[in-house]
C-alpha positions in Angstrom: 107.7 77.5 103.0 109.7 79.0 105.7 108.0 81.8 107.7 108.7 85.1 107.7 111.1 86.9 110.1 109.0 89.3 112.2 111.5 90.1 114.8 115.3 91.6 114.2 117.9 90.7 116.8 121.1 92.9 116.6 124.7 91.8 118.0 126.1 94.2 120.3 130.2 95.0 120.0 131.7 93.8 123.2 133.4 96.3 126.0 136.9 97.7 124.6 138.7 98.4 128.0 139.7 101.8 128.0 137.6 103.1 125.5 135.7 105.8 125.9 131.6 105.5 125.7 128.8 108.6 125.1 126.0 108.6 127.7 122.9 110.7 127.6 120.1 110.9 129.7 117.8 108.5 129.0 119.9 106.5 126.4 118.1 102.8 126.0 119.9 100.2 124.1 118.7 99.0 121.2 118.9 95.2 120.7 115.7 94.2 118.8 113.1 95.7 116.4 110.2 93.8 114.7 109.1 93.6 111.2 106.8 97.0 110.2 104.8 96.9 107.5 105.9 100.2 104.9 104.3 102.3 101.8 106.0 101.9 99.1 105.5 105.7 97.6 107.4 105.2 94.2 109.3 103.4 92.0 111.9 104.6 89.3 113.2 103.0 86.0 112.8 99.6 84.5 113.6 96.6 86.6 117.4 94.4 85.8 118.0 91.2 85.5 117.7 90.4 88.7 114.3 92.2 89.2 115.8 95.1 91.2 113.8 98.5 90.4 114.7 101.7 92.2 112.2 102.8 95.3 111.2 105.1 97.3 109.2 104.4 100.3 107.2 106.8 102.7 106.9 107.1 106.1 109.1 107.2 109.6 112.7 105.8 108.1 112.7 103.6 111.8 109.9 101.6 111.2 110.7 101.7 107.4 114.2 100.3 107.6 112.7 97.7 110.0 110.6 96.5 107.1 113.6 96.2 104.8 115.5 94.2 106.6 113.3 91.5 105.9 114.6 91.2 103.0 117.8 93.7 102.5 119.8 93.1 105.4 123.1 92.8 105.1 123.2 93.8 101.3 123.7 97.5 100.9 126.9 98.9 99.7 126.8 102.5 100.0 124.7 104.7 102.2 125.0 108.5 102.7 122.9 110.0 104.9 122.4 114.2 105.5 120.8 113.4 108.9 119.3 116.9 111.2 122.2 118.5 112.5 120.6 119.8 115.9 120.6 123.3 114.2 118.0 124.2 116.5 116.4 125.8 113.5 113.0 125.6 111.7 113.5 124.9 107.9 110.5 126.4 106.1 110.1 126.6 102.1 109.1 129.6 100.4 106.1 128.7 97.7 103.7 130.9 96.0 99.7 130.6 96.1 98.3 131.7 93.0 96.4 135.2 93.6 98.3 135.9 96.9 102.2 135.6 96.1 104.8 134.6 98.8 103.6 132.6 101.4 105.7 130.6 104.0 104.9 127.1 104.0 102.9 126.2 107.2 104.6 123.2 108.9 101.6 120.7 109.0 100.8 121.5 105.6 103.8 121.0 103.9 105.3 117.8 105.2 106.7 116.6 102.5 109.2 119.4 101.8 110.4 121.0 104.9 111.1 119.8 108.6 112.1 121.2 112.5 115.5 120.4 113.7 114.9 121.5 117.0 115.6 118.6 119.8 116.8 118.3 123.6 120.3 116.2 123.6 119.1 113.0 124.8 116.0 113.5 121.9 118.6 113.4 119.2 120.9 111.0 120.5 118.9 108.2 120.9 116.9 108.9 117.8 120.4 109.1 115.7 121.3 106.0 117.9 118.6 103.7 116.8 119.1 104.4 113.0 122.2 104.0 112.4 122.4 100.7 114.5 119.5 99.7 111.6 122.0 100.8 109.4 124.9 98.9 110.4 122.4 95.8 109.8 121.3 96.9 106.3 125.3 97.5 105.0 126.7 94.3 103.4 130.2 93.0 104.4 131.9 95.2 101.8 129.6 98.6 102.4 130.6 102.0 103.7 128.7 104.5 105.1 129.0 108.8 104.9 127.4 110.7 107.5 127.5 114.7 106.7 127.0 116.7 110.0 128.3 120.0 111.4 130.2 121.6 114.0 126.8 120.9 116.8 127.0 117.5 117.0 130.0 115.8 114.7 131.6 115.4 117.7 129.0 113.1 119.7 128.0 111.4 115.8 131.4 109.9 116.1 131.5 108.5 119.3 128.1 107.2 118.4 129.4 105.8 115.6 132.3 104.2 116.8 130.0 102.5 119.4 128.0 101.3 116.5 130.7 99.8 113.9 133.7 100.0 116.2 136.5 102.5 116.3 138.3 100.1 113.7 135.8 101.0 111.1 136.6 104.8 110.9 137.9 105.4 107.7 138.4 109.1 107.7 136.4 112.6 109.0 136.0 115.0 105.6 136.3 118.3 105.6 133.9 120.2 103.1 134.2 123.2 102.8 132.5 126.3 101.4 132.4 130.4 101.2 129.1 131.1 102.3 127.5 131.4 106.2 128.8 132.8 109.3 128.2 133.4 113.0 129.2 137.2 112.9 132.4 139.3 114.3 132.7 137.7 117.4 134.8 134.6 116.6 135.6 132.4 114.1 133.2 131.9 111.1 131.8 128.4 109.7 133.0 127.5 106.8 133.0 124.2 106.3 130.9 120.2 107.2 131.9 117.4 108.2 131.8 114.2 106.8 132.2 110.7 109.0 133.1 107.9 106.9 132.8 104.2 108.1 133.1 101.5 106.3 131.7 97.6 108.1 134.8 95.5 108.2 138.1 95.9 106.9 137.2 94.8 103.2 135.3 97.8 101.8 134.8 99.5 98.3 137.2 102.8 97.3 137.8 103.1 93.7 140.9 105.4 93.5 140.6 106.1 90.1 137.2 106.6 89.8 138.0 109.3 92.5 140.7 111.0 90.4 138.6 111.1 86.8 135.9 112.1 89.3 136.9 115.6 89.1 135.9 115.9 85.1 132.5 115.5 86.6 133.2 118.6 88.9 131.4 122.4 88.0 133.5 124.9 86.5 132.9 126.6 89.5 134.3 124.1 91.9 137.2 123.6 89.6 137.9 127.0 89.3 137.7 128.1 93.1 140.4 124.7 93.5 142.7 127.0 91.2 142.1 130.1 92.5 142.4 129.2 96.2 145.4 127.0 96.1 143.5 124.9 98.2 145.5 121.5 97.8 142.3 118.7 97.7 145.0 116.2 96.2 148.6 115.6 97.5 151.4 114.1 94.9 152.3 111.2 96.1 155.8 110.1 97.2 155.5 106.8 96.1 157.2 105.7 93.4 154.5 102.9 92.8 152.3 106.2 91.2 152.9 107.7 88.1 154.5 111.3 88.7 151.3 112.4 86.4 148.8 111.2 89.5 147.6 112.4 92.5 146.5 110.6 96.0 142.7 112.1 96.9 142.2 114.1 100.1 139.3 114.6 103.1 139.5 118.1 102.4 137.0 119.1 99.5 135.7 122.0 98.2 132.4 121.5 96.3 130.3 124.2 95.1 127.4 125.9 96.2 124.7 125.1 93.7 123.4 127.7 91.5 120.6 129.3 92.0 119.5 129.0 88.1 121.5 125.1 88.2 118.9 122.6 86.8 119.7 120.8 89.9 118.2 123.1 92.1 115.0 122.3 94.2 114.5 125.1 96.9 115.1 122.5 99.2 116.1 124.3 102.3 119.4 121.9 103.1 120.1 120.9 99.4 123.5 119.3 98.9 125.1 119.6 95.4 125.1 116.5 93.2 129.0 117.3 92.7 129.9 116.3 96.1 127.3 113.0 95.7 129.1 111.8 92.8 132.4 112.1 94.6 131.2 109.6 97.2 129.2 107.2 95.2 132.1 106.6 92.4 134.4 105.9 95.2 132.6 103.5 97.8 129.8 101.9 94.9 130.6 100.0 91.2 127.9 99.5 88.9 124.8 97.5 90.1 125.6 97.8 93.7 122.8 99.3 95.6 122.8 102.6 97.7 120.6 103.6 100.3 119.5 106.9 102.1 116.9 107.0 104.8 117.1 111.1 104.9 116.2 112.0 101.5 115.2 115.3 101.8 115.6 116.6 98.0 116.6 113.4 96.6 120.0 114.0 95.5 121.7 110.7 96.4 119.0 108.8 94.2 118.9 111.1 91.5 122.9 110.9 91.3 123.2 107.0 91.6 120.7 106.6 88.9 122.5 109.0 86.4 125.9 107.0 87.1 
């Protein structure tokens, strides 16, 4: 029986003259990681065919994706990720102790459901830097990958990430946008995330239709601020290879705040709506293809590509 890999060599994308390269102090390259071992902390459903059952595992997602790519490298097909955004904020849960009413969740207590995205530059750099060159390794051939970020560090993400897969892999940046926050009178209010959407080579996965009957899956809510707003997430084509009747789909999206009395809702602090999930998974996944997200934080990508 051949023996186990235990280390994990990664090909590096060779010098584009001209092109332009982040830098941060400190920055190490990452060419190697060895095989970790990793708790598996759940598994969901009833196993295929092909004995695939859906997991969760626990620990640092570093060492945790080294451990997968023992055996899953190269054959994921989607992954979205809703990595810290450098908000330089502490995300704390509210809970209630029986007897004593609102408490704030104390950090070392509460692992599990709340985190501090508080970093230097070169901290968060380099950490982003190392994951998604696991990433890269763990996408199969036809894969694509969504990385939602904001306005504090979209902007170095993408050079990251054209380091990473290569300028020629950028597929599109997405707007999402949204009514709620704000930074006060003094200039321009946030309204809106971003998006980045890679795919590995020039053979990837968009299902246009399933994009288009993708909005019957949509809130009432989302569909009516569409209406109300005018805001054009679809543009009739010119072609006359589309039926007048369709549309072509946008990277501007408006999805929906979730409710706070949605069944959806978990209190997690940075909860993304399962409407905007579904949009991405129908597009860049069919059926039996396996997704991946190392930042899991409430669960939604799972709990979405299981119900489709």
């Amino acid at each position: 029986m051949a023996e186990q890999q235990d280390l994990f060599e990664f090909d590096q994308l060779p010098p584009i003259k001209g092109f332009p390269e982040l830098r941060w102090t400190n920055k190490r390259p990452y060419r190697s990681t060895q095989y970790y071992p990793a708790q598996l902390k759940e598994t969901y459903g009833q196993s295929d065919e092909n004995g695939w059952i859906n997991k969760i595992f626990w620990g640092d997602n570093l060492q945790v994706m080294s451990h997968m790519l023992r055996k899953y490298r190269g054959k994921v097909d989607l992954i979205y990720i809703d990595p810290p955004y450098d908000s330089k904020a502490d995300y704390k849960k509210k809970i209630k102790i029986k007897g004593i009413g609102n408490a704030t969740a104390d950090s070392m207590s509460f692992e599990e459901k709340q985190y501090s995205d508080i970093w230097t530059n070169d901290e968060y750099l380099q950490f982003m830097y190392e994951r998604l060159t696991l990433l890269r390794e763990l996408l199969s051939d036809k894969g694509s990958i969504y990385i939602h970020a904001d306005w504090h560090k979209v902007h170095h993400l993408r050079l990251v990430m054209d380091e990473v897969f290569g300028p020629s892999n950028f597929r599109n940046e997405i707007i999402r946008w949204y009514l709620w926050g704000g930074r006060g009178k003094k200039q321009w209010n946030s309204k809106h995330e971003n998006i980045l959407f890679y795919s590995k080579s020039d053979n990837w996965t968009f299902n246009y239709m399933d994009v288009l009957d993708e909005h019957n899956l949509m809130t009432e809510g989302s569909k009516n601020r569409l209406n109300y707003s005018g805001a054009m997430v679809t543009t009739k084509s010119e072609s006359s290879d589309i039926p007048e009747d369709k549309v072509l789909p946008s990277d501007v999206w408006y999805v929906a705040t979730i409710n706070a009395m949605a069944n959806e809702k978990e209190n997690y602090p940075t909860q993304k709506p399962e409407d905007l999930l579904a949009k991405i998974i129908l597009a860049s996944s069919n059926k039996g293809d396996l997704v991946f997200d190392c930042f899991m934080g409430s669960g939604t990508t799972q709990a979405v590509a299981s119900k489709l």
